[in-house]
Every structure is written in C-alpha cells, then in structure tokens.
C-alpha positions in Angstrom: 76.9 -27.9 5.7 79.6 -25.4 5.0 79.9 -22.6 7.2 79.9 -19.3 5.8 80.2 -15.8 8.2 79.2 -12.2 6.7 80.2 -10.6 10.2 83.5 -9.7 11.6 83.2 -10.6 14.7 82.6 -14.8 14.8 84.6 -16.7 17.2 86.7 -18.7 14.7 86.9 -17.3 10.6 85.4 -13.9 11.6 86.4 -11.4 9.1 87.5 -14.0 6.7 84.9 -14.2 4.5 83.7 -10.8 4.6 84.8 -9.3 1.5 82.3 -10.3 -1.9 85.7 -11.8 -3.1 86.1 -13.7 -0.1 82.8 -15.1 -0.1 83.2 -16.3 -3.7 86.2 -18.2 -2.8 85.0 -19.7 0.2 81.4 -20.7 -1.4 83.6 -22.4 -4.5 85.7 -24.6 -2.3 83.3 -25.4 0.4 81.4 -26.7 -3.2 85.0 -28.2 -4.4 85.4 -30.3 -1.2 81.8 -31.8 -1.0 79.4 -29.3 0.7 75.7 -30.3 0.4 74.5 -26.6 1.9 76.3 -23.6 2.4 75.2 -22.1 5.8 75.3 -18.1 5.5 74.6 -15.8 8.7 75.5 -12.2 9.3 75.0 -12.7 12.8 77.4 -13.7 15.0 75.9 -16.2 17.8 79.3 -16.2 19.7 78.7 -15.7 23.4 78.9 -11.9 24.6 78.8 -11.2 20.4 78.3 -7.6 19.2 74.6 -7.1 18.5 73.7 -6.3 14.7 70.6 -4.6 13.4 67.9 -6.3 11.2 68.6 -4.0 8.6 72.2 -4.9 8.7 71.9 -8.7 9.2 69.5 -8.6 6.2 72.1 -6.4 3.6 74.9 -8.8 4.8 72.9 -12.5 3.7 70.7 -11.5 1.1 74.4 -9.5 -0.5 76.0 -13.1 0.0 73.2 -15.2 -2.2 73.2 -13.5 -4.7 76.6 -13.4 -5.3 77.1 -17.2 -4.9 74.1 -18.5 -6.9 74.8 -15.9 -9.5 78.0 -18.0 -9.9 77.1 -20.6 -8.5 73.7 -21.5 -9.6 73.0 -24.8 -8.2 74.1 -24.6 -4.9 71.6 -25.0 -1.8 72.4 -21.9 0.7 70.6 -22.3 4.1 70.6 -18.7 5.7 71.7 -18.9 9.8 68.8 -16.4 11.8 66.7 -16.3 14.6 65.2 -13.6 12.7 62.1 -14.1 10.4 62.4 -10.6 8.4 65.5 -12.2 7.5 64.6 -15.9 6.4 61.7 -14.7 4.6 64.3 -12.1 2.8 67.1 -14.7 2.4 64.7 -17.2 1.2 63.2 -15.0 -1.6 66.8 -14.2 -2.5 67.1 -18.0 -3.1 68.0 -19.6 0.3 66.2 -22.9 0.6 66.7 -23.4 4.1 66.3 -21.7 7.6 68.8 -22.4 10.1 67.3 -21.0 14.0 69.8 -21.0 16.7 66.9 -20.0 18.9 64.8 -22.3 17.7 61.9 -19.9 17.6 62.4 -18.2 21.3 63.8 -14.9 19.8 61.1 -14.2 17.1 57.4 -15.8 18.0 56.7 -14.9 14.2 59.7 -17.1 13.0 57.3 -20.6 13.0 54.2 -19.3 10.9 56.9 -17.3 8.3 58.9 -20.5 7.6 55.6 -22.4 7.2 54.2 -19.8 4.5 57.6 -20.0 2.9 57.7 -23.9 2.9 61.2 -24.3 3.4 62.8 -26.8 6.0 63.8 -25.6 9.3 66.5 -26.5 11.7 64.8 -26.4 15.2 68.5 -25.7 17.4 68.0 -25.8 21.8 69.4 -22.7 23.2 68.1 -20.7 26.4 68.6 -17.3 26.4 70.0 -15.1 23.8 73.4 -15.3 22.9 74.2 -12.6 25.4 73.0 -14.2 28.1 73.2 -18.2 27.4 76.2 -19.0 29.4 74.6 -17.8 32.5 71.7 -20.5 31.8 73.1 -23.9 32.4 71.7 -25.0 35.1 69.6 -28.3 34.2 68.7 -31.6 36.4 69.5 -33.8 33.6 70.4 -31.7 30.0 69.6 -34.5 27.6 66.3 -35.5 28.9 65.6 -31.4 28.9 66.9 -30.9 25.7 64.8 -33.5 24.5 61.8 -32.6 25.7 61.9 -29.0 24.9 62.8 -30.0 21.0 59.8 -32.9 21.3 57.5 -29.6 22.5 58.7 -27.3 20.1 58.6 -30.1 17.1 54.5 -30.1 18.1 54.5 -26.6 17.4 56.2 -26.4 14.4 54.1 -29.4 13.2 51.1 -27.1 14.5 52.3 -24.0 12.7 52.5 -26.2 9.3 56.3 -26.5 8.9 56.5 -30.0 7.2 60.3 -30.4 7.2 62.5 -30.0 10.5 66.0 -31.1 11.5 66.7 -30.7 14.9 69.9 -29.3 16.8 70.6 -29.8 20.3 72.7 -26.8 20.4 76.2 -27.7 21.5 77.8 -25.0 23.7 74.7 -22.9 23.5 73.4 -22.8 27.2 75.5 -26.1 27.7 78.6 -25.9 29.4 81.4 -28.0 28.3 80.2 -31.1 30.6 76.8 -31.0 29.3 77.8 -30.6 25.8 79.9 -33.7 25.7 76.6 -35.8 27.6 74.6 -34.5 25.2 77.1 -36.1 22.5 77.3 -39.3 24.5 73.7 -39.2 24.4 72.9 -38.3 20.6 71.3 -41.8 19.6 68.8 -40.8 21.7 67.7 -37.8 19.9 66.7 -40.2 17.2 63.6 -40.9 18.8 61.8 -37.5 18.0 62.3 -39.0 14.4 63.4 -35.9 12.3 67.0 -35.8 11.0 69.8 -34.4 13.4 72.4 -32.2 12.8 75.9 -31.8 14.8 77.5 -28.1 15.0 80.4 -28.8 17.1 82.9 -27.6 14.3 86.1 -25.9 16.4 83.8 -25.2 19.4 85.3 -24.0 22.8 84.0 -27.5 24.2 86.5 -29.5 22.1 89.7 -26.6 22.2 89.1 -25.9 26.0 89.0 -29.5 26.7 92.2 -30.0 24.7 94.4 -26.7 26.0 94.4 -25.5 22.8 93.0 -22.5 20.5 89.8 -23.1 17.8 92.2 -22.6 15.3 93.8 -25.6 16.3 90.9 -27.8 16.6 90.5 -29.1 13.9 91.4 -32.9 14.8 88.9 -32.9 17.6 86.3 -31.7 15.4 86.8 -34.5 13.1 87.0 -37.3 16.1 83.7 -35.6 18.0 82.0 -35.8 14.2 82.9 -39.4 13.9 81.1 -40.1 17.2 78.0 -37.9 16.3 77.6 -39.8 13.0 78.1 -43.1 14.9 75.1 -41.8 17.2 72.9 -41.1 14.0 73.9 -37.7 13.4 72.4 -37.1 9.5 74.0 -33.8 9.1 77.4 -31.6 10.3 77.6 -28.1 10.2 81.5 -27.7 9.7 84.0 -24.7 9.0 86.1 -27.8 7.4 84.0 -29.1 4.5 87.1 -31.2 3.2 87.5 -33.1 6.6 84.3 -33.4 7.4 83.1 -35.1 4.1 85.6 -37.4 4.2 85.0 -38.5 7.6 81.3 -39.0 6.3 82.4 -41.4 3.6 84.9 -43.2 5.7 81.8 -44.0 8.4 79.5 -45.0 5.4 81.8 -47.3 4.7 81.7 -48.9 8.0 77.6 -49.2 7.6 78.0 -51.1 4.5 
C-alpha cells in the first residue's frame, strides 16, 4: 500500500505530492514499483498536526482519484479517514477501500457508512485524536489491550454488516516507542482475531528515534522492521517506499516456499 499525502503538513513527504502533477507522478511509480493500493489522505494524522475541515479533506481526496484513475484506470486507491462524509465521498469517486486511523472512535457513523458502501475497512488502534494520542500511553500490558479492543471493535463491525476488515494495531499512535516495538515483537499474535493485518511503520519516529537519525533517513529500518512484521504474519505494508517494500515481500515469499 503506497502512501500518497494531499496535505502539506505530514511528518515525512508533506508537501511533496501536493501538486495534481505531483500526484500523477507519485501514483505512476508507486504503480511502476509494485503497489497493490495506493493509500490517499488529506489529513495529516501526525501528532500535534494542523486540523483540516471536512470540506477541505473531502476537495483534497476526491481531487486526487480522479486524477489517478482517469489515468490510471485500474488502479485500487484506498482513501486514509476517520471521517465517513469522506469515505462515502472518496468511495463514489472510485476508492475501493476505507483506511480508519481511529478505527471508528472519531466518527460513530463511520461503521454503518462503510457497511452501506460495501467496501473493506482497515480497523487501525489509536486512543485519542491525533492531538492528543501521545498523552495516552499508559497501558498494563499494550498487546493484550490492543488486542482486545480490535477483537471488540471487530464484533461491531461484524454487527454493523462490514464483511471485509484488516486490522491495524496502530504503531506510534498512542504507543510510545517501547510499546510499538512489543507490539511488533508480538504481531503473530494478532493472527488470532483471524482477519488480515496490516503494518504502517514506514519511516516512523519509533524506528528514526531509536536509530539517532531523521525519517528521511529511515529508510533501512523500515525495510528490516517490515521483514519482521511479515515474518509475524503481517499480510499487508503501508509504505512511503513501494520499491523496497515489494521487494522485501518477494524476498520473504521466497523463504515460505
């Protein structure tokens, strides 16, 4: 899943792909280089990041399908909200996937809209908003609380009459950098709610902080903490390096054969 960020204010490629030009380019080598999805959010979910009207967040990810499927027809865009205004807009505009960060905690209406649209949902763990997650770490044991608030929330997507959910445990997001690298260690375990999982840990201050070094020179780490989330059954990576990341995919399939 190829990153793709309408807003200028992201924590790694903000500004980058901002421009319709931009976007264009971006969407055809993410596509070049192996991306299944392109991910596209006009939101930044960067702690302490700028808040953006609906209006705006809307304009910014509907304006960014069309222009890559009316060049690039066949791709598969999954739009990055916690809003449901803007799923069920990006999703009539041809997204065919909803990517929560909240996992339904910032909009009660998001569950019953992605039902009635029918279109897969990734269900991510995050407390808080992203204004306010990093005050919000304190857990008794993270994985077994992660796990049990995506088993809960699972049962209510279930309820609500979503058929198809991948689940995120939502490195960094309420997790400090201790508790994102336990939940890592502990990602096989995430196997037993038995939907697909997906890693976003692409450049995250977890694997640059650790290191001593800036996101724009974590690009290594990345690739070494994706090799350990696909070793823990990790089915999907949400990277901002589609090249790397796909070949690191094919590399561990390799090792399953």
């Amino acid at each position: 899943m190829g990153i793709i960020n309408v807003t200028p204010d992201s924590f790694y490629d903000g500004g980058k792909s901002f421009s319709d030009k931009d976007i264009l380019i971006q969407a055809e080598t993410m596509l070049s280089e192996g991306a299944t999805f392109l991910d596209v959010g006009g939101y930044s979910s960067r702690p302490n990041a700028v808040d953006v009207s609906e209006i705006e967040e809307t304009k910014r990810v509907v304006n960014a399908i069309h222009l890559i499927l009316k060049k690039f027809p066949q791709a598969l865009i999954s739009v990055d909200t916690f809003r449901s205004k803007v799923a069920k807009e990006a999703v009539l505009a041809g997204a065919t996937l909803v990517n929560d960060v909240s996992g339904g905690t910032m909009d009660k209406e998001m569950y019953a809209t992605v039902a009635q649209l029918n279109a897969p949902y990734v269900l991510m763990h995050m407390r808080g908003t992203p204004k306010t997650m990093t005050a919000l770490t304190d857990y008794d044991n993270v994985t077994l609380e992660v796990l049990k608030d995506l088993s809960e929330k699972i049962a209510q997507c279930r309820r609500a009459g979503i058929n198809d959910i991948i689940v995120d445990p939502g490195f960094g997001f309420a997790k400090n950098r201790e508790q994102s690298f336990e939940l890592l260690n502990n990602l096989e375990l995430f196997q037993n709610l038995n939907v697909p999982i997906l890693a976003g840990i692409s450049r995250k201050s977890f694997v640059y902080k650790t290191l001593g070094i800036s996101a724009d020179e974590a690009l290594n780490g990345t690739t070494v903490l994706n090799t350990v989330a696909l070793q823990k059954g990790a089915k999907l990576l949400r990277v901002h390096d589609v090249k790397e990341a796909a070949e690191t995919i094919k590399l561990i399939e390799k090792l399953k054969c």
